[in-house]
C-alpha positions in Angstrom: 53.5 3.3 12.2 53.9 1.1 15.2 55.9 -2.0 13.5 59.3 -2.5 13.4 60.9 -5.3 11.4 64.3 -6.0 9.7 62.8 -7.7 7.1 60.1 -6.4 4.8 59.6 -9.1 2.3 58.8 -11.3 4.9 56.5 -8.7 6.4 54.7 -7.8 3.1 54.3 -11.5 2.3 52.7 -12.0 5.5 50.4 -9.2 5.7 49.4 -10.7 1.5 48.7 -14.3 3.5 46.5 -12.7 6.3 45.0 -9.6 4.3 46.7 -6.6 6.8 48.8 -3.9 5.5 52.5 -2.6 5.8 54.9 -0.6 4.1 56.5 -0.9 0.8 57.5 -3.8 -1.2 60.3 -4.3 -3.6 59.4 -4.8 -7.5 58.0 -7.8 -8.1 55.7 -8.1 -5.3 52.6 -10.4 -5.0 49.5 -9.7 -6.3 47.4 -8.3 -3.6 44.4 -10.7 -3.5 43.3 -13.3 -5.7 41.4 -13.0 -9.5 38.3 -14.8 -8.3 35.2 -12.4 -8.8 36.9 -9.1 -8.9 35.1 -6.0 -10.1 38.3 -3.9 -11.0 41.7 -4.7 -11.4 44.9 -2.8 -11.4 48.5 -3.0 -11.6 51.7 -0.6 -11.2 53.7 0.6 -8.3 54.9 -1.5 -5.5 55.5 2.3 -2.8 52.0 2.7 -1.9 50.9 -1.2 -2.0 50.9 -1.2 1.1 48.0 1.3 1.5 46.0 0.2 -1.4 46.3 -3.3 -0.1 44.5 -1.7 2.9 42.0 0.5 0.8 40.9 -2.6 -1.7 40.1 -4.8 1.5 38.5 -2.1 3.7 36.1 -1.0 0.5 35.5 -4.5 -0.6 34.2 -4.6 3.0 32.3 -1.6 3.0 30.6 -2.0 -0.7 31.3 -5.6 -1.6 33.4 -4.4 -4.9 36.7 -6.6 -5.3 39.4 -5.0 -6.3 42.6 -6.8 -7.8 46.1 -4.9 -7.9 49.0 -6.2 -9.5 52.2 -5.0 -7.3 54.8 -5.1 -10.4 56.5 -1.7 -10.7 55.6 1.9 -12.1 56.8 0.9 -15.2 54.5 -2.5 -15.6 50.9 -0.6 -14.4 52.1 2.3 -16.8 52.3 -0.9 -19.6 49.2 -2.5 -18.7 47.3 0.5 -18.6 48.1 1.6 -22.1 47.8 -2.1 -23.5 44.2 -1.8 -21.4 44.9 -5.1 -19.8 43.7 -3.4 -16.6 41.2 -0.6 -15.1 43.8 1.2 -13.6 47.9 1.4 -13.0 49.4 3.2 -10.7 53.2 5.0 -10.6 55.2 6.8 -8.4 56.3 8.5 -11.3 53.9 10.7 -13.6 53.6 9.2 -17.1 55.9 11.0 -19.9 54.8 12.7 -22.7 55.6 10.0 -25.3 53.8 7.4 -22.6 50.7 9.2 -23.1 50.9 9.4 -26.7 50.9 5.4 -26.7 48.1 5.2 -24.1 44.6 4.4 -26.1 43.1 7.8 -25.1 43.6 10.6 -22.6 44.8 9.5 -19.3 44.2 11.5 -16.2 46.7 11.4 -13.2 44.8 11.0 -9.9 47.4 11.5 -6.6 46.8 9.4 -3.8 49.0 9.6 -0.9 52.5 12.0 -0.4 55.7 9.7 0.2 58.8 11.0 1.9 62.6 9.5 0.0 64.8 9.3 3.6 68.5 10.2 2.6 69.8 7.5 5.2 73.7 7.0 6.6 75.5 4.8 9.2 77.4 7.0 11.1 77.2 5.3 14.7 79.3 8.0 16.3 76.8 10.8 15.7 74.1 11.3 18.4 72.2 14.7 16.3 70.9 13.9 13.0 72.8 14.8 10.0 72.3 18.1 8.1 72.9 18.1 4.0 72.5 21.0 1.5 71.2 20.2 -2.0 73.8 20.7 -3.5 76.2 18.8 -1.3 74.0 15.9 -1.5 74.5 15.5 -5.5 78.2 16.3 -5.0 77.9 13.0 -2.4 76.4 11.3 -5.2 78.6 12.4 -8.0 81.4 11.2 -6.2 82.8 14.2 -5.8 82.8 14.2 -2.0 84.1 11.5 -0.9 85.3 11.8 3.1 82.7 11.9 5.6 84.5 14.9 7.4 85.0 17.2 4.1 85.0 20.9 4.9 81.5 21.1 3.3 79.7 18.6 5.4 81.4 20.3 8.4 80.0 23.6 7.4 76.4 22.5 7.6 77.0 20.4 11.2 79.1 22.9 12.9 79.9 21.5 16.4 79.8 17.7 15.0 82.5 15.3 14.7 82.5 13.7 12.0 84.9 10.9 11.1 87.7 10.9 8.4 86.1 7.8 6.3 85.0 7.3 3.0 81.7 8.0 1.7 80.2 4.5 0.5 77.4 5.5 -1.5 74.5 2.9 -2.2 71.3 3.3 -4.8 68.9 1.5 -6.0 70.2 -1.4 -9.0 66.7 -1.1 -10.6 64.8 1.1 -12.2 62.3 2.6 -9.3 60.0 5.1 -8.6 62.2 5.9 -5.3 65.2 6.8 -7.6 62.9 9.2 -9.9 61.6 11.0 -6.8 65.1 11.5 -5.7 66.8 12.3 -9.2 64.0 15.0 -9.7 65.2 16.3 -6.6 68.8 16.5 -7.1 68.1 17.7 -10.9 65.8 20.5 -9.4 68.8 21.7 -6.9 71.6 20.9 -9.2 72.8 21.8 -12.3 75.6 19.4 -12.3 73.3 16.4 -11.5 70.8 18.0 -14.0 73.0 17.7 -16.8 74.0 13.6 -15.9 72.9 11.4 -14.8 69.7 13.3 -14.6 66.1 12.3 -13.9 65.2 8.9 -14.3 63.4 5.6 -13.1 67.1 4.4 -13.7 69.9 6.1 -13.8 74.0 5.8 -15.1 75.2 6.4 -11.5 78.7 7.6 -11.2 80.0 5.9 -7.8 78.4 3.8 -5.4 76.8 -0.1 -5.3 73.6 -1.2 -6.5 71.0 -2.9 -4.5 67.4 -4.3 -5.1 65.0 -2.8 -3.9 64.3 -0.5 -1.0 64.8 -3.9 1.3 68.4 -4.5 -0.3 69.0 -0.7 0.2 68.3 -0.2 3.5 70.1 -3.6 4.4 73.4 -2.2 2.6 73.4 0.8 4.8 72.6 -1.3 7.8 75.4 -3.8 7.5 78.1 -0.9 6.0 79.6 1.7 8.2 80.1 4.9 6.3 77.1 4.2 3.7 74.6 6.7 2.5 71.7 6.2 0.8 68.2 6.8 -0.2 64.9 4.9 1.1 61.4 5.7 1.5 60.7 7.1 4.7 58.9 3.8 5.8 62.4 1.4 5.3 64.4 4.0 7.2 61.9 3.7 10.4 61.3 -0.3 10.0 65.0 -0.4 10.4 65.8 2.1 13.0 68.0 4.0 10.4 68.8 7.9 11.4 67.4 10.1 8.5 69.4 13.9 7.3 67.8 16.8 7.9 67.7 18.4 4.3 68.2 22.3 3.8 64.7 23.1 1.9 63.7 26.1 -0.3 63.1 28.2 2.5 66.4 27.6 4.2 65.4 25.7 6.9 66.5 21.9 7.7 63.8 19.4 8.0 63.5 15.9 8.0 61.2 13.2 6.6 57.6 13.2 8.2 54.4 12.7 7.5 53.5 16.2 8.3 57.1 17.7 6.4 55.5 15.6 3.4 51.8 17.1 3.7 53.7 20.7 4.1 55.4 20.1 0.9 52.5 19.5 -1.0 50.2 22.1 0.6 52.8 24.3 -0.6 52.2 23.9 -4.7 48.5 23.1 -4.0 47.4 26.6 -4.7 49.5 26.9 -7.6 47.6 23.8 -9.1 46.0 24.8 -12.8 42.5 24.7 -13.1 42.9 22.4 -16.2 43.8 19.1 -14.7 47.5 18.0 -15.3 48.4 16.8 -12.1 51.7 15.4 -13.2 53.4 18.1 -10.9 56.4 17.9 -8.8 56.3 18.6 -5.5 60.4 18.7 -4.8 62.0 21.7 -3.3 58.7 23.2 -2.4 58.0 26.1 -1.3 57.8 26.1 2.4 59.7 26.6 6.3 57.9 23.3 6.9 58.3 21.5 3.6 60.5 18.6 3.1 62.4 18.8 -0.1 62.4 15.0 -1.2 58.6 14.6 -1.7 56.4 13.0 -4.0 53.1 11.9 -5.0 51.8 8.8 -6.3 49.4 8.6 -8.8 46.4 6.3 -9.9 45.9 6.2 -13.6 42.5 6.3 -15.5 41.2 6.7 -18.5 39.0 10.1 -19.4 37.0 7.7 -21.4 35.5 4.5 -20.0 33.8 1.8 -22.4 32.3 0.2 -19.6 29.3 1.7 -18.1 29.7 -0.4 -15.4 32.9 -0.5 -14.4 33.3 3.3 -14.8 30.1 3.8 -12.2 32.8 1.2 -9.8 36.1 3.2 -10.9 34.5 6.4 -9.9 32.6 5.0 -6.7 36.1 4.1 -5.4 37.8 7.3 -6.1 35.3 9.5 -4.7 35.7 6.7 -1.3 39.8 7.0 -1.4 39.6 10.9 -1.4 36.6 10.8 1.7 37.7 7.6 3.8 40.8 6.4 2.2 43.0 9.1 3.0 42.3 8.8 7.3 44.3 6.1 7.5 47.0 6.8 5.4 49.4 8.6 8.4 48.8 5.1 9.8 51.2 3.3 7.4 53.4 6.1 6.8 52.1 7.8 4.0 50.7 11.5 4.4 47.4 12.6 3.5 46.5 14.9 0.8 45.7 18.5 1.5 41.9 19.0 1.6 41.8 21.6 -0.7 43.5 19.5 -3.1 40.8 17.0 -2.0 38.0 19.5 -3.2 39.6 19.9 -6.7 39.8 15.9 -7.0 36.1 15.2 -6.7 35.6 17.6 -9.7 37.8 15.7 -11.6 36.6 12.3 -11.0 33.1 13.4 -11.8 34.9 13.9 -15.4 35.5 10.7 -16.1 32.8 9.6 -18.9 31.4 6.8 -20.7 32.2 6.6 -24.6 34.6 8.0 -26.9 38.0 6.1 -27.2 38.9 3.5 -24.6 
């Protein structure tokens, strides 16, 4: 992605006004287009807007079929969807369990796109870009590093001089798909993070400041020498912040990329089960080229359609997003699926019926 901008509200708001695409919006975004003659409508998280905005107009283009999403948050599509309010929501993170047991049928998780969570800093005096262990990354977290030259952060940057300053950490004040990508993470790598705060949407954090959004975030660690953080990849590049270079499950350092996010995925897409729960994590992945803080983001249908016509427009557009939708994500920062996950996809949205419950 070409853009660069200090200000993504602004930017979102304006690509909403002219019908263009960007990168990620805080909770509470706009609706992407207006309620007037739309086919299908949706709602949930605000991450991949950006690109759905850009899929919704680019179809409605292609086929004439309006599609309405509702940017308001995982937690609000995962709401409508089970109240049936919409024909779709959408989340960054998969639905629970108990969620699925209050949805009015089966629910089938379709990914879409593979986002990156940045672990950001403002250190002005380093030139290389950071390198962070797992496990020193939760310890950051926890609070229980707290001096931006400890011995273990020297250990993984030998050669680098790092200052004798505090450690201002900064998360997200909201509950967030970002921070559930990133608590899975740590909760996969650490057994002291693991047991608390743990994996959430919204967490009890131990130290650090609260801001809204990945916007307040990444404006925190801009204004704040000394802060670290966590931001999708697409904040981090919009505002010219450096990104770590995280020690993955292979051993090797790599940092946020499209192609480090693809990597991670291709390396749990064999491992897939035939059966069709997607709600996998794709953390910590197996990998030398895999980037350990990566996710996917999910649209959310019903098995069971009780519209014959709207399920013939649900299932025309996921079979489009998995053949033409998915060449332009690298263009707003998102990467692609693997094909062969691709393959398995199509099967799955030919499974989507007419009749039975909801």
């Amino acid at each position: 992605m070409t853009l660069r901008t200090t200000a993504p509200i602004a930017f979102v708001a304006a690509l909403i006004a002219c019908g263009g695409s960007g990168s990620g919006s805080g909770d509470g975004a706009k609706p992407a287009s207006s309620t007037a003659a739309v086919d299908l409508t949706g709602a949930g998280a605000t991450f991949p807007y950006p690109i759905y905005s850009k899929w919704f107009a680019d179809y409605a283009r292609e086929t004439s079929v309006k599609i309405n999403y509702q940017s308001i948050g995982s937690g609000g599509g995962i709401r409508q969807l089970t109240e049936h309010t919409v024909d779709f929501g959408a989340s960054d993170a998969p639905m629970s369990d108990d969620e699925l047991s209050r949805a009015k049928g089966p629910v089938m998780h379709f990914p879409t796109v593979i986002g990156a969570v940045a672990v950001t800093y403002n250190l002005p005096s380093l030139q290389a870009p950071l390198r962070l262990t797992g496990d020193v990354l939760a310890d950051l977290f926890l609070g229980h590093i707290t001096k931006w030259n400890d011995s273990r952060i020297k250990a993984v940057n030998p050669g680098v001089a790092l200052p004798a300053t505090d450690v201002l950490v900064v998360h997200r004040a909201e509950a967030s798909g970002t921070t559930y990508i990133f608590s899975d993470y740590l909760s996969a790598v650490s057994p002291d993070w693991a047991k608390a705060p743990g994996k959430g949407k919204e967490l009890s954090w131990p130290v650090g400041i609260g801001a809204k959004g990945n916007e307040g975030v990444a404006g925190q660690v801009k204004q704040t020498p000394g802060a670290l953080a966590y931001v999708e990849l697409a904040y981090a590049k919009q505002n010219n912040l450096p990104t770590a270079e995280i020690k993955n499950a292979s051993g090797a350092f790599v940092g946020p990329s499209i192609e480090s996010a693809t990597a991670a995925a291709a390396g749990v897409a064999g491992k897939l089960p035939n059966n069709t729960d997607y709600r996998i994590s794709i953390v910590n992945a197996p990998g030398a080229d895999a980037y350990p803080i990566a996710s996917f983001t999910w649209l959310l249908v019903y098995r069971n359609q009780s519209d014959a016509t709207k399920a013939r427009k649900l299932k025309d557009f996921l079979h489009w997003y998995l053949h033409s939708g998915e060449g332009t994500a690298a263009s707003l920062d998102y990467a692609p699926l693997p094909d062969a996950m691709k393959t398995r996809l199509d099967a799955r949205v030919d499974s989507v019926t007419v009749g039975g419950t909801a």
